[in-house]
C-alpha positions in Angstrom: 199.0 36.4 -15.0 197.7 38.2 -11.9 195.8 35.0 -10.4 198.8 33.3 -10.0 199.8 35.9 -7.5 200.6 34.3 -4.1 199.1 31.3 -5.3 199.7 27.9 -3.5 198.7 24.5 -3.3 196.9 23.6 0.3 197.7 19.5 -0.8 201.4 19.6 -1.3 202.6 23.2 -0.2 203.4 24.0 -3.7 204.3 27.8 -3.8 206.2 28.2 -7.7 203.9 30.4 -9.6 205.6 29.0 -12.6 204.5 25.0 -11.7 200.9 26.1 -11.7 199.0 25.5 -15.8 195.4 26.4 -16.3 193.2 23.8 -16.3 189.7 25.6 -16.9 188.8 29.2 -18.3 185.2 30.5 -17.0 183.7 34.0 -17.6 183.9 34.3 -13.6 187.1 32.4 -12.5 190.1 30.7 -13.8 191.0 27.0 -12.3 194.5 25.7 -12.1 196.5 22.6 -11.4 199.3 22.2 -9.6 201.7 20.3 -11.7 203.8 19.2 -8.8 200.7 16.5 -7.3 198.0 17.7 -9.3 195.7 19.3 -7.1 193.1 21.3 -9.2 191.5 24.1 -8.0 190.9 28.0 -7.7 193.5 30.4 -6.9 193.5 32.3 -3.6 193.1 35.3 -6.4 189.6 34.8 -6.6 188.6 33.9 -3.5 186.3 35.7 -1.1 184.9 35.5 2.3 181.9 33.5 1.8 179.5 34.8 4.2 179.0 30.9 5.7 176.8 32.4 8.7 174.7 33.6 6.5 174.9 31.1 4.2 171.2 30.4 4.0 168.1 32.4 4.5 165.0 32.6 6.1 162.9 31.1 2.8 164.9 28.1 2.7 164.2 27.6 6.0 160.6 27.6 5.6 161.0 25.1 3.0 163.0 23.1 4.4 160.7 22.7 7.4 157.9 22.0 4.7 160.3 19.2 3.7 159.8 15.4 4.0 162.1 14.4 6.9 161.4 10.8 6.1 163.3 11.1 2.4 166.1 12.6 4.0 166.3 10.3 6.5 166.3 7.1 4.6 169.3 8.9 1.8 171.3 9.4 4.9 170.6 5.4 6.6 172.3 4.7 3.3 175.7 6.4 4.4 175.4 5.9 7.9 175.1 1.6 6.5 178.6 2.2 5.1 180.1 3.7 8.1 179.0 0.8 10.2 181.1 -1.9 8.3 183.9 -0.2 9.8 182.3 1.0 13.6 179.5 -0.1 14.7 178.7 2.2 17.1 180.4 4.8 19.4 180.9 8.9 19.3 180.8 10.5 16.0 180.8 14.1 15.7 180.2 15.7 12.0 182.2 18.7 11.1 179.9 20.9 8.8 176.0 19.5 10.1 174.0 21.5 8.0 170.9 21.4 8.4 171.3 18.5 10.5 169.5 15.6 8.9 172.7 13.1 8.8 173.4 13.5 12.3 169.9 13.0 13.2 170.0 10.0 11.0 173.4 8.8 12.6 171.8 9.4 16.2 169.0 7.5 15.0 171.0 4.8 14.4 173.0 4.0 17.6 175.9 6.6 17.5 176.3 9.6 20.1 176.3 12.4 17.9 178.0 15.7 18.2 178.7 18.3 15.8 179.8 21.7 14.9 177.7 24.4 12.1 178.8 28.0 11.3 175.5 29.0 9.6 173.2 30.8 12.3 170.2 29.5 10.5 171.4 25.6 10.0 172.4 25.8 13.3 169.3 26.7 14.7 167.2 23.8 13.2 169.8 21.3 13.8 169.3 22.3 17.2 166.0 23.0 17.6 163.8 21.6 15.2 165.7 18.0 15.1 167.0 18.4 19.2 170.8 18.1 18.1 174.0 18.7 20.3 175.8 21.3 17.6 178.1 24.0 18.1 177.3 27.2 16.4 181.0 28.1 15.3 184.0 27.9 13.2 185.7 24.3 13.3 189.2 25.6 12.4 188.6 28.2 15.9 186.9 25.7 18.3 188.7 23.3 21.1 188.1 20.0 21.0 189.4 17.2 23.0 192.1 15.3 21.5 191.3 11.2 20.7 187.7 11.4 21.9 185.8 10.2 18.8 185.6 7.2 17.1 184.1 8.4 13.5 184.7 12.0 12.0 182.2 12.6 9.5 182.8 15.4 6.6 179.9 15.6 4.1 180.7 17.8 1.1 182.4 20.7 3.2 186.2 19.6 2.5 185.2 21.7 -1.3 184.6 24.9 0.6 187.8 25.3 2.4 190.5 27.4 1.9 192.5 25.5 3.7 191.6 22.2 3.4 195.0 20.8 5.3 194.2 22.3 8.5 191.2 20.7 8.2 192.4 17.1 8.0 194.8 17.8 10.5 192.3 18.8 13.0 189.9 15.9 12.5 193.0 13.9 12.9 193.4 15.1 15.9 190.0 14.5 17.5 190.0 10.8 16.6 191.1 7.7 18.9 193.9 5.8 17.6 192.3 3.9 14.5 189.5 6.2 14.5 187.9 6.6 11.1 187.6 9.6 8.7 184.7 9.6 6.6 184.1 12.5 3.7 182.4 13.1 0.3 183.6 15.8 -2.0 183.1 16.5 -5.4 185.0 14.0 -8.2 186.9 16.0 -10.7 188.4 12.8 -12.3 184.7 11.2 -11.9 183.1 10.4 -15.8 180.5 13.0 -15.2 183.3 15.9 -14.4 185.3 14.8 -17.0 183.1 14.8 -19.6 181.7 18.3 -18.9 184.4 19.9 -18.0 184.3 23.7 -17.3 180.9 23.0 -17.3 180.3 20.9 -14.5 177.7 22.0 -12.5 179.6 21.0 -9.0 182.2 23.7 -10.5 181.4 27.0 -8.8 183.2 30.0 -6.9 181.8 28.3 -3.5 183.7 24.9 -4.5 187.2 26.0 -4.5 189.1 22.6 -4.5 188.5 19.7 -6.4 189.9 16.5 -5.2 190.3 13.5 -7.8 191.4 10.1 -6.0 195.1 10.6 -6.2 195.1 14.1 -4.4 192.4 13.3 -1.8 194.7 10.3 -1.3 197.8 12.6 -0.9 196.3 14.7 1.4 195.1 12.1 3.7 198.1 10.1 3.8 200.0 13.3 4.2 198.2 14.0 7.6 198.6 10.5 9.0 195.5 8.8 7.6 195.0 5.5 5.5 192.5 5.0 2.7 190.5 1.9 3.5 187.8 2.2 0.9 186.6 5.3 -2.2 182.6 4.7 -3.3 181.3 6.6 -6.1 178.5 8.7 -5.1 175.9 10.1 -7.3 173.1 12.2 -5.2 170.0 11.9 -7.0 168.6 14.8 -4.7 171.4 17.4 -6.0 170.6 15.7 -9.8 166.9 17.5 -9.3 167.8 20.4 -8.1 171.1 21.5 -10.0 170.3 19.3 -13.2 166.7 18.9 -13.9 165.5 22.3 -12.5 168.2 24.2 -14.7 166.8 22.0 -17.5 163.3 22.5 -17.3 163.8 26.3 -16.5 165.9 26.3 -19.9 163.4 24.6 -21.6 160.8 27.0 -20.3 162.5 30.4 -21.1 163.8 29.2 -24.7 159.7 28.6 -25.3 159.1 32.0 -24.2 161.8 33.5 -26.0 163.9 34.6 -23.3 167.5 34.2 -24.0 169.0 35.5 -21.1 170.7 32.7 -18.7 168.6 32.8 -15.5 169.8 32.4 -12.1 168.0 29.9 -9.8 167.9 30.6 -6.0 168.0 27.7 -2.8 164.9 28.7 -2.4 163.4 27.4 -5.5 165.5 24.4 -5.3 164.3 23.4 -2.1 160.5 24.1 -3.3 161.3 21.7 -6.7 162.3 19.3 -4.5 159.5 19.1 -2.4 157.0 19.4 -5.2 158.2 16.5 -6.8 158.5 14.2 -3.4 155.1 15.3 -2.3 153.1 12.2 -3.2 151.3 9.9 -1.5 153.4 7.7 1.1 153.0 4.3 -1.3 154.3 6.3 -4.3 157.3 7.1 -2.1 158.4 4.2 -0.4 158.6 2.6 -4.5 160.2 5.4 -5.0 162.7 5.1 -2.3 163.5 1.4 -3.0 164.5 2.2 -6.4 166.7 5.0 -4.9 168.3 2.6 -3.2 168.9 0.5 -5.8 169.9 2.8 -8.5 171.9 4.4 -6.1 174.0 0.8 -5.5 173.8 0.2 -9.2 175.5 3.2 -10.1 178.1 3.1 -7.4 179.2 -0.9 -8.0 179.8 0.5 -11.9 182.2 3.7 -10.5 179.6 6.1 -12.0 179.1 9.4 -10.2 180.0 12.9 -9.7 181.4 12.6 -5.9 183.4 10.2 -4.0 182.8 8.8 -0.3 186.4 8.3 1.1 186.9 6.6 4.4 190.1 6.6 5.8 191.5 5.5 9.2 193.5 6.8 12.0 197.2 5.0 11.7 
């Protein structure tokens, strides 16, 4: 099977074509697991360079600007409320920013805030629309100083990498002794993966590796970290966009008659998203509050498609 050429497994080095099985057959890619630790991901076969400086256009920006900051802002106090039962306050620097709106958040909040963002366009609002500190720049190419840090923050980036490893290693790195590593990625063992399989809408050529707990574990531990605590995550802002839109777009073109699968653009995510928060302020702070809670509900029962994993600096 050519996609097992020069495959290998970035969690335990795994190199032995022949210890690789499928795990899921798609029109567009083929997933594997490493039956050595079970890692389960894409091949290097398939894998091209995403374009990550260009990784988001000029409409997206406009609506993200036509966003409300204030949603974002209280779905990220939620996180940064986690992190702060372990470190209260001191330097965090998130690897991956985005569009910026944790860090702001996290800045917000009492911590000094650095970061690092290789898309051009992210980078520029980060930097000037919310008045961020962010590099523009590849994290496994930049310098940093070693033990400066007291939180390393990772929000569902760790998915994208090709090498994954390095990554950890280098975050290691950056932290003080007993520093702490903080990270969401996608769940493959989560209920929601596991019940629809190749099917999942987190699977997708952009998400390349797909940690469960036992290999996320590995590959922490691996690189001198220790798992202090896993939450199940469930984003109810990526369940509009990549659940509901598809659904109601489905709905829509089977009325009309139109069979053909249809492809929906970040564009016209972003604008679903803002039609459906843009209600008056009361509607949203209810709304908001029973984020908040469904959001806890859902985590104390383990139910969700990612997992938060903090881990600190042995």
């Amino acid at each position: 099977m050519e996609y097992l050429d020069k495959i290998h497994c970035p969690v335990c080095g795994n190199k032995d074509s022949k210890e690789f099985s499928l795990k899921f057959e798609r029109k567009d890619f083929n997933v594997v697991e490493c039956e050595k630790c079970e890692f389960v991901f894409i091949p290097q076969y398939y894998r091209e360079d995403i374009p990550y400086e260009d990784y988001r256009d000029e409409e997206v920006l406009a609506s993200v600007r036509k966003g409300n900051n204030y949603i974002k802002y209280r779905r990220h106090r939620l996180r940064i409320k986690l992190i702060k039962k372990f470190v209260k306050s001191g330097k965090l620097y998130d690897i991956g920013v985005g569009w910026g709106h944790f860090l702001h958040t996290a800045h917000r909040m009492g911590f000094e805030t650095e970061g690092v963002e290789i898309s051009e366009l992210m980078h520029h609002y980060a930097t000037e629309d919310l008045q961020l500190e962010v590099v523009n720049g590849n994290f496994y190419n930049l310098e940093l100083p070693v033990e400066n840090w007291d939180v390393a923050t990772m929000w569902d980036v760790l998915e994208h990498l090709d090498e994954p490893d390095v990554a950890v290693k280098k975050a290691y790195t950056m932290l003080k002794p007993g520093g702490y590593f903080v990270l969401q990625v996608p769940q493959i063992d989560s209920k929601v993966a596991k019940k629809q399989k190749e099917k999942w809408s987190m699977m997708s050529i952009e998400h390349v590796n797909y940690f469960s707990k036992k290999t996320i574990k590995k590959l922490l531990e691996d690189n001198g970290f220790e798992i202090v605590k896993y939450k199940s995550s469930y984003e109810l802002k990526l369940f509009l966009m990549f659940t509901v839109l598809p659904w109601l777009k489905g709905r829509k073109n089977k009325n009309a008659g139109d069979g053909q699968k249809q492809t929906i653009s970040n564009t016209e995510r972003q604008n679903f998203f803002n039609k459906v928060t843009n209600i008056p302020k009361f509607f949203i702070w209810i709304g908001l509050f029973y984020h908040d809670l469904i959001y806890k509900i859902l985590s104390l029962f383990n139910f969700g498609e990612e997992m938060i994993v903090i881990a600190k600096k042995k």
